[in-house]
KETI-779963 format. One record per residue: x, y, z of N, C-alpha, C in turn. Coordinates in steps of 0.2 Angstrom, whole numbers, plus 5000, padded with zeros to 4 digits. Last residue first. Example, Ala and Ser with C-alpha at 12.3 -4.5 7.8 and 13.67 -1.06 7.14 Angstrom:
506449895035506849955036506450005039506649725039506249785039506649845039
END
This chain:
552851804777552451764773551851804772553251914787553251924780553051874776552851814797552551864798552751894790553951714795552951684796552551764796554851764797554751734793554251744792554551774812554851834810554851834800554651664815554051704818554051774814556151624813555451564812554751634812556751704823556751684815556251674812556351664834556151734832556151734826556651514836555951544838555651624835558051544836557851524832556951524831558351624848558351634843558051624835557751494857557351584856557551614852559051424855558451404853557651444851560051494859559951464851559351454849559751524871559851554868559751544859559851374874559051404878559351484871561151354873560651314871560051334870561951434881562151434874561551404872561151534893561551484891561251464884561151724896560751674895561251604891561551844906561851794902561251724901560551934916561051884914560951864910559952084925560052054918560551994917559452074941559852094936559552064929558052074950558752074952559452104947556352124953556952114950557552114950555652004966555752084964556252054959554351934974554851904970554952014967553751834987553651884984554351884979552751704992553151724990552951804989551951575004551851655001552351664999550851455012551451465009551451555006549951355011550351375017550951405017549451305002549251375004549351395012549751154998549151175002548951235004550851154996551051195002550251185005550851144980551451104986551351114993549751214975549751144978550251114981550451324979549751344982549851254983551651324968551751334976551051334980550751314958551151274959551551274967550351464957549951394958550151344958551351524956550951544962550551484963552051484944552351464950552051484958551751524933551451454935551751444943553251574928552451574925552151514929554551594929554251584936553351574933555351554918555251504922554851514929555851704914555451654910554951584912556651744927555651784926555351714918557651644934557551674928556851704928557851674951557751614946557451674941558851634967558651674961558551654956557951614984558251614977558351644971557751575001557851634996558151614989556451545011557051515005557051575002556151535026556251585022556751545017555251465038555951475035555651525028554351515054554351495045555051485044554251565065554051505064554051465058555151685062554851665066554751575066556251635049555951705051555351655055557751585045557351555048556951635050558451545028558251605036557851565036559251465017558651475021558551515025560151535000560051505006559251525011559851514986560451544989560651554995559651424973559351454981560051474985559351474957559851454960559751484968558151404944558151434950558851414956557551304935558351344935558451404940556651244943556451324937557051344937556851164950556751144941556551204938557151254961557951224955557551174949556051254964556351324962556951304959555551124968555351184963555551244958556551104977556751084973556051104968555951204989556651204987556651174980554951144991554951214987555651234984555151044997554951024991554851114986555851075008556551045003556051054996555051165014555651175011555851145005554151095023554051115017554651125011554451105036554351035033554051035025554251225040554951215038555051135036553051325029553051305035553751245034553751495021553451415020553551395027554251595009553851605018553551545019555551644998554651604999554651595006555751744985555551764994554951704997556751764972556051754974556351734982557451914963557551894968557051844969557651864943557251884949557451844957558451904928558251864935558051914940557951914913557851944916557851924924559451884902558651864902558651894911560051914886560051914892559351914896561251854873560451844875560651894883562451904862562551864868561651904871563651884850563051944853562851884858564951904844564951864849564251884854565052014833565352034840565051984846564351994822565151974822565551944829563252054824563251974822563951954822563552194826563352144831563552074829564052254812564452244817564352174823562852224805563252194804563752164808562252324813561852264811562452214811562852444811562852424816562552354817562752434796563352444800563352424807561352464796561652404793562252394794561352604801560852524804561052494800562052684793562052664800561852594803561352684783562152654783562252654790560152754786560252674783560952634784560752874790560652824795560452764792561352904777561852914782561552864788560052944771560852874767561152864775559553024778559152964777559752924775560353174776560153124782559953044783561453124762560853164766560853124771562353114745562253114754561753154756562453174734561853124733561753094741563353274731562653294727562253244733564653234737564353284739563753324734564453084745564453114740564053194741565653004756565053034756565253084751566252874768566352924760565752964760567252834784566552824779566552874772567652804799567952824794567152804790567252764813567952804813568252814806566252784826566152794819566852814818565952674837566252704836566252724831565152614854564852624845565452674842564652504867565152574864565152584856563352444876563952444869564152514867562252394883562852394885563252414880560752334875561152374882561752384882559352314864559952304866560452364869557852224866558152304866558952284867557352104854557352134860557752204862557552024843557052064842556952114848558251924845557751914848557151964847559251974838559351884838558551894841559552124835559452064829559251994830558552234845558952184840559052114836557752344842557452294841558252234838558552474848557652454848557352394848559452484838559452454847558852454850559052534828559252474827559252424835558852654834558352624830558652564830560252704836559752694841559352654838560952684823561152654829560652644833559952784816560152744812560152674818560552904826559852874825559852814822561952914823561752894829560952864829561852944809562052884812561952844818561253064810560753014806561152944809562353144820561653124821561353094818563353134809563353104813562853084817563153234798562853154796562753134803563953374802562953334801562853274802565253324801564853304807564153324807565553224785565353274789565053274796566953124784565953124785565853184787568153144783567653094778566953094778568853244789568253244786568053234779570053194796569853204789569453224785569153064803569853114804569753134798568053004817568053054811568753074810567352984827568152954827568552984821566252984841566553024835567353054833565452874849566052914847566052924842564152834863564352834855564852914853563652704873564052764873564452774865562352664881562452664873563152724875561852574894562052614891562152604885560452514904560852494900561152564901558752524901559352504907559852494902557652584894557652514895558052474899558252714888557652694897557452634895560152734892559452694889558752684896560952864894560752804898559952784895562152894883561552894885561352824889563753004879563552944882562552934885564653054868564153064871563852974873565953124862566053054863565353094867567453164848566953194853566453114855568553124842568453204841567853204846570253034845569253034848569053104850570652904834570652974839569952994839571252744838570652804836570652854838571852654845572252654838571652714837570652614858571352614855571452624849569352714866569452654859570452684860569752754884569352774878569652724870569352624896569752694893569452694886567852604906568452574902568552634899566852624915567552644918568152624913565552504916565952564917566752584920565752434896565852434905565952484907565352394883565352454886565352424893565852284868565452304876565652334881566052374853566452354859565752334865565952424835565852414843566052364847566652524821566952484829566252464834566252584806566152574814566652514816565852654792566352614794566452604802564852704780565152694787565552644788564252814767564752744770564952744777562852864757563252864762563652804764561852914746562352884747562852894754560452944733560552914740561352894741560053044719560252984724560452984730558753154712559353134716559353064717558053044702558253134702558953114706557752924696557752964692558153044694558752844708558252844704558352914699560352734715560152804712559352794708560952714730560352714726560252754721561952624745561852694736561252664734562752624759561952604756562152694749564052534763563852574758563152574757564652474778564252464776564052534771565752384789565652454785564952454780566252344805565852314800565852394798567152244820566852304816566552284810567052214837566752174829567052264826567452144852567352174849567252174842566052064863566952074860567052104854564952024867565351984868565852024869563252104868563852084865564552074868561652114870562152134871562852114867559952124872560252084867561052144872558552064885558852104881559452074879556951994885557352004885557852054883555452004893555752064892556652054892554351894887554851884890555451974890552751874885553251864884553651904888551551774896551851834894552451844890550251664893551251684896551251744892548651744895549151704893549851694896546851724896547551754900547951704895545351774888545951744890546551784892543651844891544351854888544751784892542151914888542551844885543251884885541452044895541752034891542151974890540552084904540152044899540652044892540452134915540652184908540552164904540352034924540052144926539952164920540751924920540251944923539951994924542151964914541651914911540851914914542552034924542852064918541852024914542551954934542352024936542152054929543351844932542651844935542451904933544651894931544251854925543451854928544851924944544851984939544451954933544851804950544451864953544351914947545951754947545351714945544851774946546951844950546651834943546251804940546751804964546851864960546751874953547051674961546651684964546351784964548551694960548151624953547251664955549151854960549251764961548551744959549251994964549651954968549551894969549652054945549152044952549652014957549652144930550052124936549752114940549252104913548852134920549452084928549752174898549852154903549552164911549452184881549252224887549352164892551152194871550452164873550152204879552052224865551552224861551252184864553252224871553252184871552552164867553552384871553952334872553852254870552352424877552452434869553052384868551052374886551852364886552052364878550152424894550152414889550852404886549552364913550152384907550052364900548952384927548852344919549252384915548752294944549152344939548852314931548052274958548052264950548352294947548052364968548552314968548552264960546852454968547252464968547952394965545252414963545552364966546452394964544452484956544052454963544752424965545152534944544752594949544652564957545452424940546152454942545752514946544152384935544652354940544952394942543952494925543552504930544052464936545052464916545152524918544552514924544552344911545152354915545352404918543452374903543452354908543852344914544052474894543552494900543552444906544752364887545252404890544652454895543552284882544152284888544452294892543152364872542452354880542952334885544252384862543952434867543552414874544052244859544752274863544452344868543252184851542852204857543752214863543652134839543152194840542852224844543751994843544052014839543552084840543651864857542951914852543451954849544251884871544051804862543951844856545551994873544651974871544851914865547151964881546551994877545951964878548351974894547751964893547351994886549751914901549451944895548851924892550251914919550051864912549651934906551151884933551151944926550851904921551251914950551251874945551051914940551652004960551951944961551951914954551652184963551252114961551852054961551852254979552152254971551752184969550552334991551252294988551452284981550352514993550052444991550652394989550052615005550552595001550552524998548752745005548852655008549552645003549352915009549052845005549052805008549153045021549452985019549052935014548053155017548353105022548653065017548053325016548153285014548253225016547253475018547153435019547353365016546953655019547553605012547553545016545353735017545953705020546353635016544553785006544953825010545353795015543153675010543453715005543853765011543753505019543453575017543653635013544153385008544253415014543553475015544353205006544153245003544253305010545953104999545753165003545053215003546252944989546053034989545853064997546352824989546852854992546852944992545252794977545652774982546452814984544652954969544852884969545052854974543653074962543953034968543852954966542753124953543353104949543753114957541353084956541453074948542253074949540552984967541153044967541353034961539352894969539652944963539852964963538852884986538952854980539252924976539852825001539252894998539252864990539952785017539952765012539552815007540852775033540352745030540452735022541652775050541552755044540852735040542152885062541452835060541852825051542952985064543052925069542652875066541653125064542253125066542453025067540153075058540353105063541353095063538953085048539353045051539653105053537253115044537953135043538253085047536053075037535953115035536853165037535952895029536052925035535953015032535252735022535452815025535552845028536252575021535752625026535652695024536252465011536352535013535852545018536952285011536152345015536652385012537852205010537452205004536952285005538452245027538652185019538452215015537952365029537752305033537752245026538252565031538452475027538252425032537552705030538152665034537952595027537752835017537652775020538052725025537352975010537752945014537352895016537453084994537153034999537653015004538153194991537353184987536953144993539253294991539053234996538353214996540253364977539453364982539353294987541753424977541253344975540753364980543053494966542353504971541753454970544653454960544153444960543453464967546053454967545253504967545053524966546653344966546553374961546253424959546953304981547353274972547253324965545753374987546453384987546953354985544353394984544753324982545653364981543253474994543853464989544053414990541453474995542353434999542553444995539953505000540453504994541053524996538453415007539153475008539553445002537353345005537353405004537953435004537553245021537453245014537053345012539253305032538253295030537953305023540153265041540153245036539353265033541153355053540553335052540553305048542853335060542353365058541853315056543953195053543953255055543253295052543953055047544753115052544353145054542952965043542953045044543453045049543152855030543252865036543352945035542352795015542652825018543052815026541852734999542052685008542552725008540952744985541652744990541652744997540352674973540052664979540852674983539952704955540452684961540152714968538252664950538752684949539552644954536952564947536952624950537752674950537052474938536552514937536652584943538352384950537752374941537452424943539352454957538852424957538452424949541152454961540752484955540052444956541852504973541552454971541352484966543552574985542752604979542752534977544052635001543952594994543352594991544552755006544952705006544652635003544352925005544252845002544552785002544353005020544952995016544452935013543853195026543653115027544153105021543653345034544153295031543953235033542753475042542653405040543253375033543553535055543553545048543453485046542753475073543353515068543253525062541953415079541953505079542453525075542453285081541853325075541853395074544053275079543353305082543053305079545453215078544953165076544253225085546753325073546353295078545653265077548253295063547153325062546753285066549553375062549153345064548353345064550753385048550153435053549853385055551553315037551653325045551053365049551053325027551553375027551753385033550353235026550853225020551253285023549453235043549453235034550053225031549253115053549553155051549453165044547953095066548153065059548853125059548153075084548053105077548453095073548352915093548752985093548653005082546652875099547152865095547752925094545552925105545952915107546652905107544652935093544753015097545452975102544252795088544752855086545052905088544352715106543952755100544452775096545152575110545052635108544652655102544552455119544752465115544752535114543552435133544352445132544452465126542052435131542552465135543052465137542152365117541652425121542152465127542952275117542852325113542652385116542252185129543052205131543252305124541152165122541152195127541952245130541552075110541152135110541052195117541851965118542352025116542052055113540751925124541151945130541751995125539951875113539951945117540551975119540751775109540951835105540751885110540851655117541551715118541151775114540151555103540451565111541051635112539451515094539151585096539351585101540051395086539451375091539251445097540751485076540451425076539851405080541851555086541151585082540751525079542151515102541851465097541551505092543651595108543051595105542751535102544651695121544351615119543851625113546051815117545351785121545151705119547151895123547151865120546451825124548052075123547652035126547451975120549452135119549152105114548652035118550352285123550152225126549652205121550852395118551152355122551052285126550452475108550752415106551252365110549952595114550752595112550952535110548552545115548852605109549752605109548752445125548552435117548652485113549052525134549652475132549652455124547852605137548452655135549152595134547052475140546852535133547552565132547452435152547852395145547452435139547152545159547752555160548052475150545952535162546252595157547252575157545852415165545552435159545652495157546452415179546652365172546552385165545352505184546152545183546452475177544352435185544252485179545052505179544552315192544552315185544652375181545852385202545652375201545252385194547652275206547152335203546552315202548752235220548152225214548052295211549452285229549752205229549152185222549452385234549152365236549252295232551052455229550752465237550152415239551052405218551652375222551352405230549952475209549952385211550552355216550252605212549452555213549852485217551352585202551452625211551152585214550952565193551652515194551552535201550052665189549852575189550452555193551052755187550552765191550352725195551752695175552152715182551652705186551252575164551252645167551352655174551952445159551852505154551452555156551652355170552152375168552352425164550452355172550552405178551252405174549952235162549552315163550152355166550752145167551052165158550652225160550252115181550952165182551352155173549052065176549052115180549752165177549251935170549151995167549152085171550251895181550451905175550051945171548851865189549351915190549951925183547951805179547751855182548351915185548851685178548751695173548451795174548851635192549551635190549351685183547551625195547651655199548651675196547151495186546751565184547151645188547851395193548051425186547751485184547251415206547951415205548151445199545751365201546051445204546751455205545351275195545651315190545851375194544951185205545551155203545751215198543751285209544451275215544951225210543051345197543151305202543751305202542751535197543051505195543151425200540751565197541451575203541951515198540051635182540051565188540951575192538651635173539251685176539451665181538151595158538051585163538751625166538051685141538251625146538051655155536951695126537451715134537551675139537851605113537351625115537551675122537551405115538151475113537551535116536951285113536851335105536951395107537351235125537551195119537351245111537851375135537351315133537651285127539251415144538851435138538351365138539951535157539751425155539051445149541251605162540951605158540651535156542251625179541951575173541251595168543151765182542451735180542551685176543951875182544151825187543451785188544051975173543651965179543651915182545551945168545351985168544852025173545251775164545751805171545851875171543851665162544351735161544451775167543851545154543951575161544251645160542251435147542951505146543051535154541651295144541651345148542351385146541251225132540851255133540851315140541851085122541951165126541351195125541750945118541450975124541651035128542350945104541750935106541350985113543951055110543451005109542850995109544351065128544451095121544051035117544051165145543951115140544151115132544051295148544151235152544151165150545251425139544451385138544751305145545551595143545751535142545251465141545751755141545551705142545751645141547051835140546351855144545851805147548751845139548151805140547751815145549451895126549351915135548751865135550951955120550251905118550151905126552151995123551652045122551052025122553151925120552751915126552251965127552851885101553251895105552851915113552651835089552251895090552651945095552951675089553251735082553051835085552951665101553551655097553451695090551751665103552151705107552751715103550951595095550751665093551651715100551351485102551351485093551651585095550851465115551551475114551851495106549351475107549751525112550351545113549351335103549151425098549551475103549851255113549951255109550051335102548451305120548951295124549951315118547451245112547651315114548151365116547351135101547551145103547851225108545951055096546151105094546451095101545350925084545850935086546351015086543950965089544350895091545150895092543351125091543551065086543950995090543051215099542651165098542851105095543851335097544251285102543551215101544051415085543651335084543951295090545151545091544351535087544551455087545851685098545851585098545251575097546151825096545551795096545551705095546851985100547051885098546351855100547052135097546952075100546852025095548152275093547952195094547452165098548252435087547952425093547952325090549352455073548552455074548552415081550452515068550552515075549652505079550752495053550152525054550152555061551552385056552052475054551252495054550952295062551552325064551852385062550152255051549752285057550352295062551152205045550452265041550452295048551352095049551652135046551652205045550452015050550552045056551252095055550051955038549752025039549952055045550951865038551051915032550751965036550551775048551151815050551251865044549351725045549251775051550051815050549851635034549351715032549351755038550351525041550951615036550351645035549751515057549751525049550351565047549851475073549451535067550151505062548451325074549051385076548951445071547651245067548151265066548651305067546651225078546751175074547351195072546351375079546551325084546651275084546651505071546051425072546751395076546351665076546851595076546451565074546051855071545651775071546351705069546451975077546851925075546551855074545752125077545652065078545952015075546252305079546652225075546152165079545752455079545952385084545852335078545452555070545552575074545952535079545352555052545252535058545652555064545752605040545452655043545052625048546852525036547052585037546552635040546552395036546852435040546952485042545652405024545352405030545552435035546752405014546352475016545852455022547552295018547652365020547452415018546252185013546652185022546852255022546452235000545952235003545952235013547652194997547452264997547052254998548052054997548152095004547952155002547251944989546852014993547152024999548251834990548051864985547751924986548351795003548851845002548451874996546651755010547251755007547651815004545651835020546151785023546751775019544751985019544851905016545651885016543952075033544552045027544251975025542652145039542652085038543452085033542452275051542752255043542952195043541352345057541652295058541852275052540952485071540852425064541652395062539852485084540652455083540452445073539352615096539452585090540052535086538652585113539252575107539052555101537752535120537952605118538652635115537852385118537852415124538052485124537952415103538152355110538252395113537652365085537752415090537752375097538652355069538052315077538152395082539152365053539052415058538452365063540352315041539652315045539652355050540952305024541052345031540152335032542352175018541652205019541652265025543552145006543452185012542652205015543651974996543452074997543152095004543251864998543751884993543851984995543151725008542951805009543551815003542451575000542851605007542751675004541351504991541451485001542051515005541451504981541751484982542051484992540351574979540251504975540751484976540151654989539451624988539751564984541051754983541251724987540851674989540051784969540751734968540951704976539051854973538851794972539651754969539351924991539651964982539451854980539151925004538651915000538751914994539951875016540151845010539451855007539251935031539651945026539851925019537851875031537951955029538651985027537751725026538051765028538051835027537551595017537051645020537151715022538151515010538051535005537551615009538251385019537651385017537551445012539451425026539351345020538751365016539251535033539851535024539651475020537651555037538551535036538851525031536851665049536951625044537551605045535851665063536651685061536551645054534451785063534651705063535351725059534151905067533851865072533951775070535252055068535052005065534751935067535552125077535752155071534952125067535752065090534952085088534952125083536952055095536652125097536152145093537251935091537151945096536952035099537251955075536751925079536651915087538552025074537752055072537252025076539451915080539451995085538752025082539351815071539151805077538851875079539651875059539051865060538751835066540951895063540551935059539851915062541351755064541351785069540851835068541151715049540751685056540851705063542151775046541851815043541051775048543251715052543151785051542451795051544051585050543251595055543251675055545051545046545051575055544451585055545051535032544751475036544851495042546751625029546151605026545751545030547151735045547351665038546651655036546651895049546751815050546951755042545552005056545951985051546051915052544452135057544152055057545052025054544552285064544452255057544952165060543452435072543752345073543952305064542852555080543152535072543652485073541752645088542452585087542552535081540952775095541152735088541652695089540852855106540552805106540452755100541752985104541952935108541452855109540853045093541453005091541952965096539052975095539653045093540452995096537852915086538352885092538852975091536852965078536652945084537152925089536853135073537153075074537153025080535253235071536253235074536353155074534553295057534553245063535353235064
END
């Protein structure tokens, strides 16, 4: 059976916006007004075809990406509901990425949001088609007028206005849109409206708002500009192709009215969809990784890409595709061009929240969904056998927070690490690290809500009990100024003995400093530590006192010992190493003596050499509304965090600081309550510094103690 829409009557829309813009209520408006569905449910009531995963149900907002499909007026549109916090931006940019048109959900209560301005971030290097959707003008306190010149300023004049509401508050009910130059008059339970001549006190404003839209259309094509300068208008359908080919070059950002709440506006934008927005066929072709172009035809070589996987109880992984390119029909066997691997397409289904549907193929442009690709993952390729097919990946962001996760339960480490391996399968932006460094397993996310989520998942799906903890700290040891130190390791037992003598120098190592003083220098190698740093180790030897065998078990000796140094147990960086005299027997020397005498030599040396902690700062990045500032500001200075100035980025400021990685534990949650979630960092690694004399002694002392406690 052929496909019931073909690829110019598919339209791929994804739902965005700040946490509480009303998404996911829109969602349910647009199903219910195309007879999806014959009662709207709602987020409060837990009802909603979007929010059905029973965590979002228990905490009343959108955690994960959903895909739906309505149909309207011989269109197919489906519909990807996001979730509003930063925590789930992988979730918003795999939507993105296989969406077609941007819905920017505002509340009109609050303007837009640092969540609208994070994700409008996204949706600018993606170049995804916009529209602006002014959502709760029902509310008492919604201002539109206000949202408007918001979204202008950060967005910029490109925000265009379609519609506009007669009223705000309680008593809206009427929309004017300067597009068809029509009052839209809704009933009290929304719904389809009335179609009514604009009254005479709104046709000034309607008639100032109509032309300005007009000449942002006719500005972005000659043709148009011609049209409109001979006959002084255009007509709708010429408006409408004319803001289709603006919205694909990101030249214009029409902007609507809505009540999703009291089921006002959605048709009318489900229609503007329908006939303005871009199908995928008219978007300018995906490109693969190696630049080739892959025109969105059915008739082409079937290429579709995973843009994201679920693990279901009892039935497997369920992957969320889009088709680039050609047919899709259950039955057919796709290479996985990561790994080519050849994967059967057993099943196909469209999506309706929680529903599968079956279907027998998708077409070019459609998005759907198949079960149990054994060994595809997110950001895979599947193609057709015989062509080399690769598209771009989703580029996920870098995590923000880091805690150390075990099992309550003793004996159930294995059920964990399964279970953290399936997350890491559904949820890119999770990172999990076994950090030998640090001898712990580490789960990287982006914040307190993202790890509420994974604790959920682990606890509920897998049935495994675990805690999160602080993580420790990835200090590193170095030194002051220069030490030496000699070191004789003898043994004798019954057969052979052990014997070897060193005599060392070290220095902290800068780049560009001249070679040791008073030492002649037989040979010198230098290594870059994969911890960061350097080690540069000389051979000062005269005489041969030591043979140059030994000097590798010395060198090892030194390495191992820089492994775990002496104050903190942490890796040690920056030091020049000298070996410039020592004894050795010619029965009872060997490798083993030689690196003993190493690492006690070099042990020695350090404690001498003024050794000195370093602790790991971080750039942090905070995006804050600018009546917020001082209290984030003086957050990040009780985190011994040094701010190093404001930017002002659109409507937000920007604190910039730099503050120690020990001190930022806690600091997504703590910026969540200061800001009310008005708020969003990002934090990278900056350097290693100097830790102060007190804080040093005192982690010192902390190692001692633990390091005691453990040979007890």
């Amino acid at each position: 059976m052929a496909a019931e829409f073909d690829t110019s009557h598919v339209k791929n829309i994804v739902l965005l916006g700040h946490a509480g813009s009303g998404k996911t209520t829109l969602a349910e408006c647009m199903l219910f007004e195309a007879g999806l569905i014959n009662r709207r449910g709602s987020v409060e009531e837990a009802t909603s075809v979007g929010d059905y995963h029973p965590l979002e149900q228990e905490r009343g907002n959108s955690i994960f990406s959903k895909l739906m499909h309505t149909k309207w007026r011989g269109y197919k549109i489906n519909i990807l509901d996001t979730p509003g916090y930063d925590d789930f931006v992988g979730e918003v940019l795999s939507a993105l990425r296989v969406a077609d048109t941007g819905v920017m959900v505002l509340n009109a209560t609050m303007g837009v949001e640092v969540g609208t301005d994070i994700i409008w971030e996204y949706t600018d290097k993606f170049k995804t088609p916009m529209i602006f959707a002014v959502n709760k003008l029902d509310d008492d306190s919604a201002d539109f007028d206000r949202t408007v010149q918001e979204a202008k300023d950060h967005f910029g004049s490109k925000v265009t206005v379609v519609q506009y509401p007669r009223q705000q508050g309680a008593g809206f009910h009427e929309i004017i849109d300067v597009l068809r130059m029509t009052m839209y008059k809704f009933h009290d339970t929304g719904g389809k409206p009335e179609k009514l001549a604009i009254p005479d006190e709104e046709k000034e404003k309607a008639e100032a708002l109509h032309k300005e839209l007009v000449e942002a259309i006719a500005s972005n094509d000659e043709a148009l500009m011609e049209k409109y300068f001979d006959k002084g208008e255009l007509e709708e359908d010429e408006m409408k192709e004319g803001l289709k080919k603006a919205m694909i070059a990101h030249d214009i950002f029409p902007l609507f009215c809505l009540s999703a709440l009291r089921n006002m506006g959605s048709g009318r934008l489900m229609g503007f969809i329908d006939n303005v927005c871009p199908s995928a066929n008219e978007m300018p072709p995906q490109k693969t990784i190696k630049g080739e172009e892959v025109p969105c035809d059915a008739a082409g070589p079937p290429c579709l890409f995973v843009y994201k996987t679920i693990s279901e109880p009892h039935v497997g992984d369920l992957s969320f595709f889009k088709v680039f390119s050609g047919t899709v029909k259950t039955g057919m066997e796709l290479v996985n061009e990561s790994n080519g691997v050849i994967e059967k397409i057993n099943q196909l289904f469209l999506l309706e929240g929680a529903k599968r549907l079956p279907v027998q193929e998708l077409v070019a442009g459609d998005i759907g969904a198949t079960l149990k690709l054994r060994n595809t993952h997110v950001n895979n390729t599947l193609h057709a056998k015989g062509k080399m097919m690769e598209l771009p990946p989703i580029e996920f962001p870098t995590a923000n927070v880091t805690v150390c996760i075990e099992s309550v339960n003793k004996g159930e480490e294995e059920k964990m690490a399964q279970a953290l391996h399936q997350l890491r399968e559904e949820d890119p932006t999770l990172i999990i690290e076994m950090s030998k460094e640090l001898k712990q397993t580490l789960v990287h996310c982006q914040g307190d809500m993202h790890l509420a989520v994974a604790k959920w998942k682990i606890e509920n799906g897998q049935k495994v009990p675990v805690k999160f903890g602080k993580p420790k700290i990835a200090y590193r040891e170095t030194i002051r100024k220069p030490a030496e130190a000699n070191y004789r390791h003898k043994k004798q037992s019954g057969g052979a003995g052990q014997f070897g003598e060193v005599f060392m120098r070290i220095e902290p190592y800068y780049e560009g400093m001249p070679d040791p003083s008073g030492l002649t220098v037989r040979g010198r190698e230098t290594f870059d530590l994969e911890w960061g740093g350097k080690l540069v180790f000389y051979n000062c030897i005269v005489g041969g006192a030591i043979d140059a065998r030994f000097l590798p078990s010395i060198l090892k000796g030194v390495m191992e010992k820089m492994n775990e140094g002496p104050l903190t147990g942490s890796y040690v960086r920056d030091v020049r190493v000298c070996v410039y005299d020592g004894k050795m027997h010619a029965v009872d020397s060997n490798d083993i003596s030689f690196k003993i005498a190493g690492i006690m030599a070099f042990k020695d040396a350090f404690q001498k050499a003024d050794p000195q902690v370093l602790e790991p700062i971080y750039q942090v990045e905070v995006l804050c509304p600018e009546e917020l500032t001082g209290a984030v500001m003086g957050d990040l200075q009780s985190r011994r965090g040094m701010v190093e100035g404001i930017d002002a980025e659109g409507h937000f400021q920007k604190v910039l600081a730099k503050v120690p990685l020990a001190e930022m534990h806690g600091f997504s949650s703590s910026l969540r309550s200061i800001t009310q979630g008005r708020a969003k960092f990002k934090m990278r690694f900056e350097s290693y510094q100097p830790m102060g004399y007190e804080l040093q002694k005192k982690l010192t002392e902390e190692y001692n103690k633990s390091a005691e406690e453990a040979i007890a």
